[in-house]
FIMAR-691178 format. One line per field, with one value per residue: x, y, z of N, C-alpha, C, CB in turn; residue number from 1; residue in one letter. Coordinates in Angstrom, 1 decimal, decimal comma. Glycine has a CB too. Layout:
% FIMAR-691178
n_c1: X;...
n_c2: Y;...
n_c3: Z;...
ca_c1: X;...
ca_c2: Y;...
ca_c3: Z;...
c_c1: X;...
c_c2: Y;...
c_c3: Z;...
cb_c1: X;...
cb_c2: Y;...
cb_c3: Z;...
k: NUM;...
r: A;...
END
This chain:
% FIMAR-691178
n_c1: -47,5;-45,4;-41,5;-39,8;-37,1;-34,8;-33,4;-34,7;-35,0;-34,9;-36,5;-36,3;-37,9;-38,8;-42,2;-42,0;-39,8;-40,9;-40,6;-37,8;-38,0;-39,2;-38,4;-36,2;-37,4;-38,9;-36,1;-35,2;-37,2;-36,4;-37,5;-39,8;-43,3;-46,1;-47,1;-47,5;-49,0;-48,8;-50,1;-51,7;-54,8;-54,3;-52,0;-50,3;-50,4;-51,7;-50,5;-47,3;-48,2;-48,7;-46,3;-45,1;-46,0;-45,6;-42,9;-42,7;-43,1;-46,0;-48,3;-51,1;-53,8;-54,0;-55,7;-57,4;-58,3;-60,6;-63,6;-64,1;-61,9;-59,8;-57,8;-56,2;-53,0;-51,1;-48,2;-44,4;-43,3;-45,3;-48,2;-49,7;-51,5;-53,5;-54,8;-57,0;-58,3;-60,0;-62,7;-63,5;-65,5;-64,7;-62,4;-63,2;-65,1;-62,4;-62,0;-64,0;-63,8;-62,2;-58,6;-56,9;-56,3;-55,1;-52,6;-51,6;-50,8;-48,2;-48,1;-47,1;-48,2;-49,9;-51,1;-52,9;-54,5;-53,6;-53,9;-56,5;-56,7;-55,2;-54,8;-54,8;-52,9;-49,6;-46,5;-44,3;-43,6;-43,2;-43,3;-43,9;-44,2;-45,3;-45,1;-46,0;-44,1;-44,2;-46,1;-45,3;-43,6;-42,2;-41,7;-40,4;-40,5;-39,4;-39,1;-38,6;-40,8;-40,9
n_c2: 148,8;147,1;147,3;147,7;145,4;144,2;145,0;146,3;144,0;142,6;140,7;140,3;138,3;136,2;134,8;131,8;131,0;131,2;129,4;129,2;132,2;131,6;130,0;131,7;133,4;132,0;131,2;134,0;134,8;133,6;131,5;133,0;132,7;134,7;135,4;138,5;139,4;141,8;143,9;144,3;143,2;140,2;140,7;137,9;136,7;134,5;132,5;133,0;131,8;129,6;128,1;128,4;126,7;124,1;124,3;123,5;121,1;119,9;118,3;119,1;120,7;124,2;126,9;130,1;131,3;133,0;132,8;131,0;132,0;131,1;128,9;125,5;123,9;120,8;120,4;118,8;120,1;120,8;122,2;124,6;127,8;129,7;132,8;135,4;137,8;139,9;140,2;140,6;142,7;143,9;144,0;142,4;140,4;138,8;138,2;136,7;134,4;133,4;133,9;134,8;132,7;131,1;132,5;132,5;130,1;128,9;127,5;128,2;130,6;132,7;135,7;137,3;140,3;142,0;144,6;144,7;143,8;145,2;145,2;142,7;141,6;140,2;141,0;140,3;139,7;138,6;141,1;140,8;142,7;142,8;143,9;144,6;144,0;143,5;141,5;139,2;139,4;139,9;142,3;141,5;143,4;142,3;142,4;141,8;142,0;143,3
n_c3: 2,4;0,7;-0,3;-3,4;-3,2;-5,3;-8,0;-11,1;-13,3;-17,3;-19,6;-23,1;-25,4;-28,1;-28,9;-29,2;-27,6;-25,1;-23,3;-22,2;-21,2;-19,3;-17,5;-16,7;-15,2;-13,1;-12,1;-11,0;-9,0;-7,2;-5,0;-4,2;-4,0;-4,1;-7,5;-9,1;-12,6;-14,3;-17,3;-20,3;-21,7;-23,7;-23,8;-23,1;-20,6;-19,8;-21,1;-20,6;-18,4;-18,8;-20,1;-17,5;-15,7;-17,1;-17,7;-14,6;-14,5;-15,0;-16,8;-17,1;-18,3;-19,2;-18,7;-19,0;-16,3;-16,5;-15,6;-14,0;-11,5;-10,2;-10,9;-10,4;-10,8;-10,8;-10,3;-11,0;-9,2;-6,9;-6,5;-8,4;-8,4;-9,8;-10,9;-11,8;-12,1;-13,1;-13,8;-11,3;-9,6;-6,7;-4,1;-2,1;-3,2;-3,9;-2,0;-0,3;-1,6;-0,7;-1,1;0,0;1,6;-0,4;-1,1;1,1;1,3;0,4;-1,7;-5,5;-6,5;-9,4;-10,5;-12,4;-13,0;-10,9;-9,8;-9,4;-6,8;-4,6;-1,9;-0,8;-1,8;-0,6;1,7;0,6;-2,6;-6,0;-8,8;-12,5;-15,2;-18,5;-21,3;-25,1;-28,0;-30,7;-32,6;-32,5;-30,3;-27,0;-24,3;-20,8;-17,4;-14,6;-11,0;-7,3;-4,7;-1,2
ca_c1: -47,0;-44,0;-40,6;-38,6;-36,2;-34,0;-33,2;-35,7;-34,4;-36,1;-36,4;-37,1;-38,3;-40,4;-43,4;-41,8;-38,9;-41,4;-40,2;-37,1;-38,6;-40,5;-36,8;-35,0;-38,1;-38,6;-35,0;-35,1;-38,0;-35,9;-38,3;-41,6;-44,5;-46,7;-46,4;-48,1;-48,6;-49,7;-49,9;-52,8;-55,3;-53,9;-50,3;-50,0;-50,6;-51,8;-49,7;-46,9;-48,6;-48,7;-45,3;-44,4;-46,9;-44,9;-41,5;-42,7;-43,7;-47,1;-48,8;-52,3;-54,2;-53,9;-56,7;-57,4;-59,2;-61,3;-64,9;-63,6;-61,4;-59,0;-57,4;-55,3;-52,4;-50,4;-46,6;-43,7;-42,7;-46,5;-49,7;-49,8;-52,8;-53,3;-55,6;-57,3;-59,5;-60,3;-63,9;-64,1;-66,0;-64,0;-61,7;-64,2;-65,2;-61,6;-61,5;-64,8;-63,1;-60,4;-57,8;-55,3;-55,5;-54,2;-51,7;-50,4;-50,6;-47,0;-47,7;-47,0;-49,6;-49,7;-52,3;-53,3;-55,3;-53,6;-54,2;-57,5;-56,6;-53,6;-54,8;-54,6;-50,9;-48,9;-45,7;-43,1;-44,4;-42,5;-43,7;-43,8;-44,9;-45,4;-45,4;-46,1;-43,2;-44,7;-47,0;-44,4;-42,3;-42,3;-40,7;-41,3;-40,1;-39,6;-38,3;-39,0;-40,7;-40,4
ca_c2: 148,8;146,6;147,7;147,0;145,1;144,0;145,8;145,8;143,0;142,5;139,6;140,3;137,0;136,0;133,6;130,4;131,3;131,7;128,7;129,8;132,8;131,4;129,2;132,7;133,9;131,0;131,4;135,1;135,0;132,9;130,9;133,8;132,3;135,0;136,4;139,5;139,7;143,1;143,3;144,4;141,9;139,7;140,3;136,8;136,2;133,3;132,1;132,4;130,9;127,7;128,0;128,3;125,5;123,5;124,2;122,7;119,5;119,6;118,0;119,6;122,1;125,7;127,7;130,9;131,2;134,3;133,0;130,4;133,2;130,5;127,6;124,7;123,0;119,8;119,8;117,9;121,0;120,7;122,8;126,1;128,0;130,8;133,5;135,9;139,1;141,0;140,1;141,0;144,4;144,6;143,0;141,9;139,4;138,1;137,8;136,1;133,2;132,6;134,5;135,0;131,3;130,7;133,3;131,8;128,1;128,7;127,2;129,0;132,2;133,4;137,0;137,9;141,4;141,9;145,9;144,7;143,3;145,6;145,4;141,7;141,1;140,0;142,3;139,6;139,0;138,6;141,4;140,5;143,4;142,5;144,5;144,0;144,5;143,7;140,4;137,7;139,6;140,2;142,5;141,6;143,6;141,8;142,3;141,1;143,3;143,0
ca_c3: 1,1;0,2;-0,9;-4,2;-3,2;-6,1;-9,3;-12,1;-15,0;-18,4;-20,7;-24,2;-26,1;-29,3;-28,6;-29,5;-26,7;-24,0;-21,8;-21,4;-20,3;-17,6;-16,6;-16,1;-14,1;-11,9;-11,1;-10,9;-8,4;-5,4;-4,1;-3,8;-4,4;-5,4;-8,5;-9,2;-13,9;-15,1;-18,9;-21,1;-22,1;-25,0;-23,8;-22,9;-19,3;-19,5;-22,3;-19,5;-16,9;-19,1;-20,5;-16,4;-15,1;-18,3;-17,0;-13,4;-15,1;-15,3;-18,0;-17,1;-19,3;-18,5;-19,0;-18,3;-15,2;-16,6;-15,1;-12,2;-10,8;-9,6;-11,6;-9,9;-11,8;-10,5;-11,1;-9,9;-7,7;-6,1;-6,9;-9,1;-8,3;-11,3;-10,3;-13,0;-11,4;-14,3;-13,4;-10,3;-9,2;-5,7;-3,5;-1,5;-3,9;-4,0;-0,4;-0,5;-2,9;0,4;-1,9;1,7;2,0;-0,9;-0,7;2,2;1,0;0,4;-3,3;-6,6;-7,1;-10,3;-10,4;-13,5;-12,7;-9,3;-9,1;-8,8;-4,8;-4,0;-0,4;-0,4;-2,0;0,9;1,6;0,0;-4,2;-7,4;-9,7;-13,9;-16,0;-19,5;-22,6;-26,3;-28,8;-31,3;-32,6;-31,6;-29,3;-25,7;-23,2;-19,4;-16,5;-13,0;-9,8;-6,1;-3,3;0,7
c_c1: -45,5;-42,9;-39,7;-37,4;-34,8;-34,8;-34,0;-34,5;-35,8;-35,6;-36,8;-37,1;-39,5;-41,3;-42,6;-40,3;-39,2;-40,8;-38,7;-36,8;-38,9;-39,0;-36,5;-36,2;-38,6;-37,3;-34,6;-36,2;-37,4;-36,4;-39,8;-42,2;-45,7;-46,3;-47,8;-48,0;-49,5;-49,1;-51,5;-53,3;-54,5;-52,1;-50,0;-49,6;-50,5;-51,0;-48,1;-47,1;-48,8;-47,0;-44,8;-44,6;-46,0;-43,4;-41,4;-42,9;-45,3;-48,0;-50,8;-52,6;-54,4;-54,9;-56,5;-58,5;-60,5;-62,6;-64,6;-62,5;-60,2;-58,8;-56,2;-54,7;-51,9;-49,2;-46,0;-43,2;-43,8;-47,3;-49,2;-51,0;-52,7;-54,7;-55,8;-58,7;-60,0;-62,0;-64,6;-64,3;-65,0;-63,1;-62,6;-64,6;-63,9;-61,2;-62,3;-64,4;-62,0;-59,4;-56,6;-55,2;-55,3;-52,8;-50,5;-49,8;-48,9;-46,5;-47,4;-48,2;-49,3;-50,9;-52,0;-54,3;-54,8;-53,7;-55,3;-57,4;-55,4;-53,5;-54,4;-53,4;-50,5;-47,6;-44,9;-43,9;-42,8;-43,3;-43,3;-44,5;-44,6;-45,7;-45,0;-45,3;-43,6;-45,7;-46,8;-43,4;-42,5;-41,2;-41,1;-39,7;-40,1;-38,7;-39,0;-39,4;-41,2;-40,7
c_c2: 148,3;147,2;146,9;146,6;144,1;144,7;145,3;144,9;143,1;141,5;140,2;138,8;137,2;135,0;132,1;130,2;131,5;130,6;129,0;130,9;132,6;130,6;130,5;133,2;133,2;131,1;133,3;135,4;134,2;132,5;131,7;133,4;132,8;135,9;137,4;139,8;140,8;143,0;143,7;143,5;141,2;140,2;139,2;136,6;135,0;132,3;131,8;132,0;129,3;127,3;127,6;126,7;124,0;122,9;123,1;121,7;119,0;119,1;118,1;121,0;123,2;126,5;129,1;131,1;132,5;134,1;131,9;131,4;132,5;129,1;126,9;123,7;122,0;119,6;119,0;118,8;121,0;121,9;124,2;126,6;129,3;131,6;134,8;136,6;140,0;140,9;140,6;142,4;144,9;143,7;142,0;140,1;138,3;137,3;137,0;134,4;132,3;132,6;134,2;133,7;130,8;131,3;133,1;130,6;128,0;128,0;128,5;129,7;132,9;134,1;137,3;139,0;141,7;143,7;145,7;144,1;143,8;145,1;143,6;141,0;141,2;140,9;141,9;139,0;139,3;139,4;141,7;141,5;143,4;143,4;143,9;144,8;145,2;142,0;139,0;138,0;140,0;141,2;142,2;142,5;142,5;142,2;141,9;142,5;142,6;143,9
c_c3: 1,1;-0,8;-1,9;-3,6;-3,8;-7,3;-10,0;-13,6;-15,9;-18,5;-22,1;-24,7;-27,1;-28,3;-27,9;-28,3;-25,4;-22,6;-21,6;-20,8;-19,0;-16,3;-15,7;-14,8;-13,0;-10,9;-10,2;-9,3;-7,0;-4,8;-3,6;-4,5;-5,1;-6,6;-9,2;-11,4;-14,3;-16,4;-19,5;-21,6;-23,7;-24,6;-23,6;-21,2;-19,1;-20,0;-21,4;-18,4;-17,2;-19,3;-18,2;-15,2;-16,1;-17,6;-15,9;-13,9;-15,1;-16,3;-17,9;-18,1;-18,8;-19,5;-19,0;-17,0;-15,3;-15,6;-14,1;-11,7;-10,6;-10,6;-10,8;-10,8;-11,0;-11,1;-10,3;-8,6;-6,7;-7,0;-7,2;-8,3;-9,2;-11,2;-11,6;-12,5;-11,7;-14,2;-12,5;-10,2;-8,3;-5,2;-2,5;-1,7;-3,5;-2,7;-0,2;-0,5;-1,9;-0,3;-0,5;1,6;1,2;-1,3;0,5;2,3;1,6;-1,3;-3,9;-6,3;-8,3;-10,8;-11,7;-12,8;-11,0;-8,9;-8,9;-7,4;-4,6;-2,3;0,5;-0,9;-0,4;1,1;0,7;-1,3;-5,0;-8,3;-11,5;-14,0;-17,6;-21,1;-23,8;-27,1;-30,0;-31,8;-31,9;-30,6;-28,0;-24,7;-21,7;-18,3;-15,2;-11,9;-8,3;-5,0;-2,2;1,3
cb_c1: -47,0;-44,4;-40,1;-38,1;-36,6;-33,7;-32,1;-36,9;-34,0;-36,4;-37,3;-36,4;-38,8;-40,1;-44,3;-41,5;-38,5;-43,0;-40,4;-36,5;-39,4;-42,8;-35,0;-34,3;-39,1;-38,4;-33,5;-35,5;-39,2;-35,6;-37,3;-42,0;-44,8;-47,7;-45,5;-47,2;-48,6;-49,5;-49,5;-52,6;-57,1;-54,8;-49,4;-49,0;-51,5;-52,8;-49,6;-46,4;-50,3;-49,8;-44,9;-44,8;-49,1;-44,7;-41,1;-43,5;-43,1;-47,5;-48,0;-52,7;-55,4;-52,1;-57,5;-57,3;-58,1;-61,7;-66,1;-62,6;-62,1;-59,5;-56,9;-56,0;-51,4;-51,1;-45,3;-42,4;-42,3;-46,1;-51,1;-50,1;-53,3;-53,1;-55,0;-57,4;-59,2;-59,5;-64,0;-63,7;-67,6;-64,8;-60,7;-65,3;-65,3;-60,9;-61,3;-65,1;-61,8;-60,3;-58,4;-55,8;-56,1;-54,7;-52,5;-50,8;-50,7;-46,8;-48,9;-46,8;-49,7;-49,0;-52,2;-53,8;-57,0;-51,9;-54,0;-58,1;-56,7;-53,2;-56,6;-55,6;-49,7;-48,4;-45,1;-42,2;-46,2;-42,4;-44,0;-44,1;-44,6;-46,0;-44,9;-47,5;-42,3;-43,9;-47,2;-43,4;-41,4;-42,3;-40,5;-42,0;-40,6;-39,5;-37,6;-37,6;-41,8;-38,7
cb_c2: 150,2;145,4;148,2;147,7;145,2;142,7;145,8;147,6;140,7;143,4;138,2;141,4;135,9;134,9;133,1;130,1;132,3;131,9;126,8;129,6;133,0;129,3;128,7;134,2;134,4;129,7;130,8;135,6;134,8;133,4;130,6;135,5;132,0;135,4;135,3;140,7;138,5;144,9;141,2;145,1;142,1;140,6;140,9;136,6;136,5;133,0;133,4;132,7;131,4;127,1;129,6;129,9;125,8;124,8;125,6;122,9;118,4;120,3;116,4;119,8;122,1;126,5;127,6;131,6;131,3;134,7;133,0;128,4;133,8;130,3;128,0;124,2;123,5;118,9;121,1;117,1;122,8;121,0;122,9;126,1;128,2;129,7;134,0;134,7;139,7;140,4;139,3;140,6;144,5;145,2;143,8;142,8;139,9;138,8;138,8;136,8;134,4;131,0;136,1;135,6;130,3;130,3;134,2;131,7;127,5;127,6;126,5;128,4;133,8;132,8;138,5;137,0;141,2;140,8;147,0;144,1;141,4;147,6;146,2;141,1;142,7;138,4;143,0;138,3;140,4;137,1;142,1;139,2;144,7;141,7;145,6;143,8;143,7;144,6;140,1;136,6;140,5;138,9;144,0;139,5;144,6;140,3;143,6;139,8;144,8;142,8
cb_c3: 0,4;-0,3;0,0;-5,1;-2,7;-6,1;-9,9;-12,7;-14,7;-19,7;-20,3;-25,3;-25,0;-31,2;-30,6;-31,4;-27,1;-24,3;-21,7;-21,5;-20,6;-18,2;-18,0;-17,5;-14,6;-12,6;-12,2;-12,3;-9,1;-4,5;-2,9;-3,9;-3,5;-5,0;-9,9;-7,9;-14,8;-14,5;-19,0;-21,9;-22,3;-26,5;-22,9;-23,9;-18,9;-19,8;-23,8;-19,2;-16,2;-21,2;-21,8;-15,8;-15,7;-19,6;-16,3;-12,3;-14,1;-15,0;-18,4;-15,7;-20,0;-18,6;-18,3;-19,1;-13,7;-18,3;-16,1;-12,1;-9,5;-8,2;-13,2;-8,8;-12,7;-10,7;-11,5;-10,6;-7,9;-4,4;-5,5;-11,0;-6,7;-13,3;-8,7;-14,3;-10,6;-16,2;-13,3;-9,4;-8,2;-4,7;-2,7;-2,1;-5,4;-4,5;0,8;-1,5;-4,7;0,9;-2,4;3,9;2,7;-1,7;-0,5;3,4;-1,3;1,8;-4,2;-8,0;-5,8;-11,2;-9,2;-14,6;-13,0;-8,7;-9,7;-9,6;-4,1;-4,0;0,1;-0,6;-3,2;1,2;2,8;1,1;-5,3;-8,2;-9,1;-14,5;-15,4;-19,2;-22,6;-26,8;-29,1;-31,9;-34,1;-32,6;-29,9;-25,3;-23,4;-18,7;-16,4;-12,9;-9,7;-5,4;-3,3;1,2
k: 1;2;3;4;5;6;7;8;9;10;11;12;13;14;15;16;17;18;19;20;21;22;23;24;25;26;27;28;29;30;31;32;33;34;35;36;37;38;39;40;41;42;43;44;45;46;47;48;49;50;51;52;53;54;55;56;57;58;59;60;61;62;63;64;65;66;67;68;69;70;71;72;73;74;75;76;77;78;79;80;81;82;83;84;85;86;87;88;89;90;91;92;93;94;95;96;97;98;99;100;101;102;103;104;105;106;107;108;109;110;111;112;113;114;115;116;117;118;119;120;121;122;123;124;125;126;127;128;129;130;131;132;133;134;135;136;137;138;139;140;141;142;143;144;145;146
r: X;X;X;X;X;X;X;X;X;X;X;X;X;X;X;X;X;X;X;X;X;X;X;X;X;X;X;X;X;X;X;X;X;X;X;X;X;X;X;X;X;X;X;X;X;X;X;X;X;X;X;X;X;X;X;X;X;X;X;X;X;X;X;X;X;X;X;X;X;X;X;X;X;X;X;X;X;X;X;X;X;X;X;X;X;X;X;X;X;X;X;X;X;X;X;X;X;X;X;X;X;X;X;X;X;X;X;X;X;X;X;X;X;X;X;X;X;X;X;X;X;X;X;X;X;X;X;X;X;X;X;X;X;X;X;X;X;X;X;X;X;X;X;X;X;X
END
């Protein structure tokens, strides 16, 4: 089990504010790759995972990966990979999918449902926790563990 190591920050933001959301959390996260987004369905997971895939310069479409498990974007920083496990029964599955090897790529990882594979988070993530204000507004937690 990996230790917090840096202080929990928030962002609050409306909707229409979300990329420079995703700016401050890019810079906030220091170069870790994966990022760990808990958040109740319809909090907007995905919604920052385009806004963040955006930022990098990608001009591909961001899905949600609900029934391919795995979605691959193309920015100018190199390959997203956007992971979405709300499907799966067990870890099993995820490991199955060769989840570790993209975990290790060294690209971006951005987990949507990642309490579903605690055992397969690596020790060093970026964890975003996302709550709903209220229709257009956002609070997110983050901080980095090691």
């Amino acid at each position: 089990m990996s230790e917090v190591v840096s202080t929990e920050e928030k962002i609050t933001f409306s909707l229409p504010q979300i990329k420079e959301a995703a700016k401050k959390l890019l810079s906030a996260a220091d170069g870790l790759s994966v990022w760990t987004l808990y958040a109740p369905m319809g909090a907007g997971k995905t919604t920052l995972t385009k806004a963040i895939v955006e930022v990098l310069g990608s001009e591909d479409t961001v899905a949600s990966p609900t029934f391919s498990i795995v979605n691959e974007y193309k920015t100018k920083n190199g390959i997203v990979y956007h992971f979405d496990f709300y499907r799966i029964k067990n870890e099993m599955e995820a490991f199955d999918i060769g989840t570790e090897e993209y975990l290790d790529s060294g690209h971006l990882c951005l987990i949507e449902w990642p309490e579903k594979i605690p055992s397969l988070l690596p020790k060093d993530y970026f964890e975003v926790r996302i709550e709903i204000v209220d229709e257009q507004t956002r609070l997110i937690y983050y901080h980095k563990h090691a």
